[in-house]
C-alpha positions as CSV (number, residue, x, y, z in Angstrom):
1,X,-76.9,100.8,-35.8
2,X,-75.6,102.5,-33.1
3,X,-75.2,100.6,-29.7
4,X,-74.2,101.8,-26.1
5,X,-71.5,99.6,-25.1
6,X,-71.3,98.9,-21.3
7,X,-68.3,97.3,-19.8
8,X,-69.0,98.3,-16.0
9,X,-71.7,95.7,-16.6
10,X,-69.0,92.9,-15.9
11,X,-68.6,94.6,-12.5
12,X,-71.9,94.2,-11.4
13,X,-73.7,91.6,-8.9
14,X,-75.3,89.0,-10.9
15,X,-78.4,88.1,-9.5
16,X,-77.5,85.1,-7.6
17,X,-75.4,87.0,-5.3
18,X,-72.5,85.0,-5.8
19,X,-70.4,87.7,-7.3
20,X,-69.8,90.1,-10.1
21,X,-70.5,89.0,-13.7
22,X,-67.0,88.4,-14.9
23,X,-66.9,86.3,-11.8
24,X,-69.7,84.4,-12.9
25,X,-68.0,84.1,-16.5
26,X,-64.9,82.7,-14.8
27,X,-66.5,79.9,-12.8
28,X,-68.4,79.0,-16.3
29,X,-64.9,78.4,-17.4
30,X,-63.3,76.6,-14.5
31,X,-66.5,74.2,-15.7
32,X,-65.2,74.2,-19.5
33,X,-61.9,73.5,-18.3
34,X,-63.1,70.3,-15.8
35,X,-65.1,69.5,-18.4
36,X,-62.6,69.1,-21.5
37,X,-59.7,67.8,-19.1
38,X,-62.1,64.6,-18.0
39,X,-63.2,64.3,-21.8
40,X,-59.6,64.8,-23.5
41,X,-58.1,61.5,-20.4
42,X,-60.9,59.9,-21.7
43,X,-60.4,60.6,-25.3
44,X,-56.6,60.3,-25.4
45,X,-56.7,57.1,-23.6
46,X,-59.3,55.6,-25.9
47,X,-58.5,57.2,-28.7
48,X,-54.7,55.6,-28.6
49,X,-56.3,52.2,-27.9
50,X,-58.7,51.8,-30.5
51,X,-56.0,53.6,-33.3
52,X,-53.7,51.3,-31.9
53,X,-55.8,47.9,-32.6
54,X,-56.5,49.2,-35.9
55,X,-53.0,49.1,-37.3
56,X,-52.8,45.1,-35.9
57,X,-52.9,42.1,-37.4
58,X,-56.0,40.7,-35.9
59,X,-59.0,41.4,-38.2
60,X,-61.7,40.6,-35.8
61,X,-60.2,43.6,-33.7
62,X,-59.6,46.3,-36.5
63,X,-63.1,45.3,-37.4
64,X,-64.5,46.4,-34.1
65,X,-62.1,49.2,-33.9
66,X,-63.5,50.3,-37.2
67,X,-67.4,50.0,-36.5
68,X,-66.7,52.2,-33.5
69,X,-65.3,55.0,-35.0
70,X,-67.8,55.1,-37.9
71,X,-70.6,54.7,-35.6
72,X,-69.2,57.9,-33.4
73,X,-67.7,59.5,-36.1
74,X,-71.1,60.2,-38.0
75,X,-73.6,61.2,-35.3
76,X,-73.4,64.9,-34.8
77,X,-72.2,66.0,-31.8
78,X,-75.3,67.4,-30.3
79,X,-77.5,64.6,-30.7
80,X,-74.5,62.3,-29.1
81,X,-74.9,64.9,-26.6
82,X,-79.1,64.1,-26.2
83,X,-78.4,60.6,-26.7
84,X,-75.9,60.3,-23.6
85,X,-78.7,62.4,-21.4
86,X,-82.0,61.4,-22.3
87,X,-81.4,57.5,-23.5
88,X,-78.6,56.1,-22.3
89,X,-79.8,56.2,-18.4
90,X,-83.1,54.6,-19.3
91,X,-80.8,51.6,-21.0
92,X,-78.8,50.9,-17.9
93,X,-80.5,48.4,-15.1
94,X,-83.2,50.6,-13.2
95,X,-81.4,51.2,-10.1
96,X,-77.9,52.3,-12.1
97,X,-80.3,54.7,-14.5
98,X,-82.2,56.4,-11.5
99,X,-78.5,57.0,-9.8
100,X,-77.5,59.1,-12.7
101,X,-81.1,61.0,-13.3
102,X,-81.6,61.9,-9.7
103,X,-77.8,63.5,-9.4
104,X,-77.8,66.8,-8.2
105,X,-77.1,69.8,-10.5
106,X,-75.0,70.4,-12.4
107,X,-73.3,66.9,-12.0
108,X,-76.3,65.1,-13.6
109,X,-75.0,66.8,-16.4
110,X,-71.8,67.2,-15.8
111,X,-71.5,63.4,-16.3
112,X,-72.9,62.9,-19.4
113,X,-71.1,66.2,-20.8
114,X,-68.1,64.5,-19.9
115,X,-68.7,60.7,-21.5
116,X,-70.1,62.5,-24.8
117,X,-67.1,64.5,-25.2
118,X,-64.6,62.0,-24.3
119,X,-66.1,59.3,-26.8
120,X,-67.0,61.9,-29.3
121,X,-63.4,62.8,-29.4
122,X,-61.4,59.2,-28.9
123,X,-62.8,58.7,-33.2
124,X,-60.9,61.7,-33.6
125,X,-57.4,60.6,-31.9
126,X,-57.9,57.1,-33.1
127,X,-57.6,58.2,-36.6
128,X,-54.6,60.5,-35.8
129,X,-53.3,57.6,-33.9
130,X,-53.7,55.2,-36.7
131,X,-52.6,57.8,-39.2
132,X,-49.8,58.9,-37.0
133,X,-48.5,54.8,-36.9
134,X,-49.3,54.2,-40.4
135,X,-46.8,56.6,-41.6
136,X,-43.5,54.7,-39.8
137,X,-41.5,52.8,-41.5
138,X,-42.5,49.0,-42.0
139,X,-38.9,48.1,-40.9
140,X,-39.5,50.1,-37.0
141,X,-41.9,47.3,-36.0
142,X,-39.8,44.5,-37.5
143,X,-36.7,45.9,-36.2
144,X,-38.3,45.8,-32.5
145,X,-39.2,42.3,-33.0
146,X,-35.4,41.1,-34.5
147,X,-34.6,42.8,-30.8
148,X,-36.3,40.1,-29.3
149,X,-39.3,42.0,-28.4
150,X,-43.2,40.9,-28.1
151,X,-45.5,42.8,-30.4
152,X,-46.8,44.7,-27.4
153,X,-43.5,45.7,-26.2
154,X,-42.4,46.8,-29.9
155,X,-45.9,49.1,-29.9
156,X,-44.8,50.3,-26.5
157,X,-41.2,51.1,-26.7
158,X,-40.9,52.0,-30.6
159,X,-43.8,52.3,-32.3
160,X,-46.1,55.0,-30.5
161,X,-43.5,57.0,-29.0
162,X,-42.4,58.0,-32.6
163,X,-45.6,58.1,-33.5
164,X,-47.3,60.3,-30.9
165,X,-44.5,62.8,-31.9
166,X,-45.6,63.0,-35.1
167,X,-49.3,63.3,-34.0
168,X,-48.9,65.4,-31.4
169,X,-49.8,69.0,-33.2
170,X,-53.1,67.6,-34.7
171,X,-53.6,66.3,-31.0
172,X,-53.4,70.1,-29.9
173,X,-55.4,71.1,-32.4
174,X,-58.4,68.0,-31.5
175,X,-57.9,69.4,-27.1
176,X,-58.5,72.6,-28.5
177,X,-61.6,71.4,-30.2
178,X,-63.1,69.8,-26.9
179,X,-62.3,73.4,-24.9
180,X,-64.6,74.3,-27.8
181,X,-67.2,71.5,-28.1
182,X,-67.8,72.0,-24.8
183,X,-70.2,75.0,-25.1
184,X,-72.4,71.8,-26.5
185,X,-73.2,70.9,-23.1
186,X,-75.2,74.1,-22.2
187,X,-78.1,71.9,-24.0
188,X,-78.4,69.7,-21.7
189,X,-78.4,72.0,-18.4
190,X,-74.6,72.2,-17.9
191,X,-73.7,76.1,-17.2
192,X,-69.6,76.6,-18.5
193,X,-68.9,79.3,-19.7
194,X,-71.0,79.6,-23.5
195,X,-74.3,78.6,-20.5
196,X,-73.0,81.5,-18.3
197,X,-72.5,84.2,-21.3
198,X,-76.2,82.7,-22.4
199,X,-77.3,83.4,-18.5
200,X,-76.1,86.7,-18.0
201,X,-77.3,88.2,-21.6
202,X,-80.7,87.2,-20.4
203,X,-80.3,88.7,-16.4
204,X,-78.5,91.9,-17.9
205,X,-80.0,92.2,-21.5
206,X,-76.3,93.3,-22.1
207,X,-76.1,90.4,-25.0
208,X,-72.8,91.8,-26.7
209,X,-70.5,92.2,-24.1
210,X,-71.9,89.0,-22.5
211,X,-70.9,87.0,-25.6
212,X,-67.8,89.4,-26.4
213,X,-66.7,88.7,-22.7
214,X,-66.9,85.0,-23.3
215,X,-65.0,84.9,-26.8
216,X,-62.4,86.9,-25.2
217,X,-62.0,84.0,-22.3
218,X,-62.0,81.7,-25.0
219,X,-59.7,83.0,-27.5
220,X,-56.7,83.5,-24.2
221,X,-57.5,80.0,-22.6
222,X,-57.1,78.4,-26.5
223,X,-53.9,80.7,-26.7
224,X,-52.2,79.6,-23.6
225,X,-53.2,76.0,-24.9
226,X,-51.2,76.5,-28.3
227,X,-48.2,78.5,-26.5
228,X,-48.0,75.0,-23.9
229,X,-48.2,72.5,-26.5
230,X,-45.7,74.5,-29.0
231,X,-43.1,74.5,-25.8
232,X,-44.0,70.5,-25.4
233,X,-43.2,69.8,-29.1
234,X,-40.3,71.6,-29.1
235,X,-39.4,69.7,-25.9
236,X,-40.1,66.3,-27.4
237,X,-38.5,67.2,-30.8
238,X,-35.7,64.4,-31.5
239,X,-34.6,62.9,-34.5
240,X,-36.6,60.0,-35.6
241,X,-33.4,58.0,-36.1
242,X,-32.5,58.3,-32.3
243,X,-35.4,58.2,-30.7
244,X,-36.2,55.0,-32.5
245,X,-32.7,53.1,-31.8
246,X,-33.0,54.5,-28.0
247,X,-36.4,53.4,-27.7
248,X,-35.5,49.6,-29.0
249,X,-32.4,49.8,-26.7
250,X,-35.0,50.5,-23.8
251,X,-37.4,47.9,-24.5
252,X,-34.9,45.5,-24.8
């Protein structure tokens, strides 16, 4: 098949007025960007909480902590996604509920997006949390304790420092994934960037460069990503053996 290819099209006013297309495309991803920045504080904050309480000693907690990440882990995405939109404001008291439905576009969805994402992902940390704390020595958490610190303050000044260096490429690799996931809330009204590429096929009938545009975008944005976490882990790159006896010497 032979196709026309026509680039200029990126230069040309989208309908709205606002701009050319490729203007349009960036504003989509400033909206990706806000979008898997809320979602990834929410996540990593979570996320380190509920791996955390599952690597405790207090069953009633690492029960919990394990009900909510198979509950989260095994709902697709996109339904989480319809679920957080359609349900979850007609669950809250009336006046609450209303609030959210009658917010003006796009932060009616932008909200929702947002929470989906964030708890979507926090399953995904936990585990590399947990995973991350799990594979420490036995003798880190004791040896914070012998130091005279609580169990808290050995978590805090010991064990997740070491731990959240080991985790932290897979944590690239999960921010990465909610850069991606993202595109997920064009389902629900929210136009980032995958919405905008949708948008402007459909204005300019130009569907190829539209979505070649937008993989483009996506493919530097995710590069830049990996080139600033590789500089962070190299950064935060110290022997396990001195991190862990300057970290006691801290807390205590």
């Amino acid at each position: 098949m032979k196709y026309n290819w026509h680039w200029q099209v990126l230069f040309e006013t989208e309908p709205g007025g606002t701009g050319t297309y490729l203007h349009y495309l960036l504003v989509g991803l400033a909206w990706t960007l806000a979008t898997a920045l809320a979602a990834w504080i929410i996540a990593l904050s979570v996320g380190a909480l509920v791996g955390t309480v599952r690597t405790t000693n207090v069953r009633s907690a690492v029960r919990l902590g394990n009900l909510y990440v198979e509950i989260f882990r095994n709902i697709p995405l996109i339904v989480q996604m319809f679920l957080w939109f359609f349900v979850v404001p007609e669950l809250l008291p009336q006046a609450l509920g209303d609030w959210i439905k009658q917010m003006p576009p796009p932060w009616g969805s932008y909200l929702p997006a947002v929470l989906c994402l964030g708890i979507f992902t926090s399953v995904r940390v936990a585990e590399q949390v947990r995973a991350g704390i799990n594979s420490l020595p036995r003798g880190q958490r004791m040896a914070g304790i012998a130091m005279g610190l609580t169990g808290v303050q050995a978590y805090r000044h010991v064990i997740l420092p070491q731990a959240f260096r080991i985790i932290l490429p897979p944590l690239t690799s999960e921010f990465m994934n909610v850069i991606k996931n993202s595109s997920v809330a064009l389902t629900i009204g929210l136009l980032e960037l995958t919405g905008r590429a949708r948008a402007m096929q459909e204005f300019s009938f130009r569907v190829f460069e539209a979505f070649t545009a937008a993989t483009v975008i996506y493919l530097l944005t995710n590069l830049i990503v990996v080139l600033a976490m590789r500089a962070l882990e190299n950064k935060v790159r110290v022997p396990g053996l001195i991190a862990a006896s300057g970290a006691v010497q801290a807390g205590h």
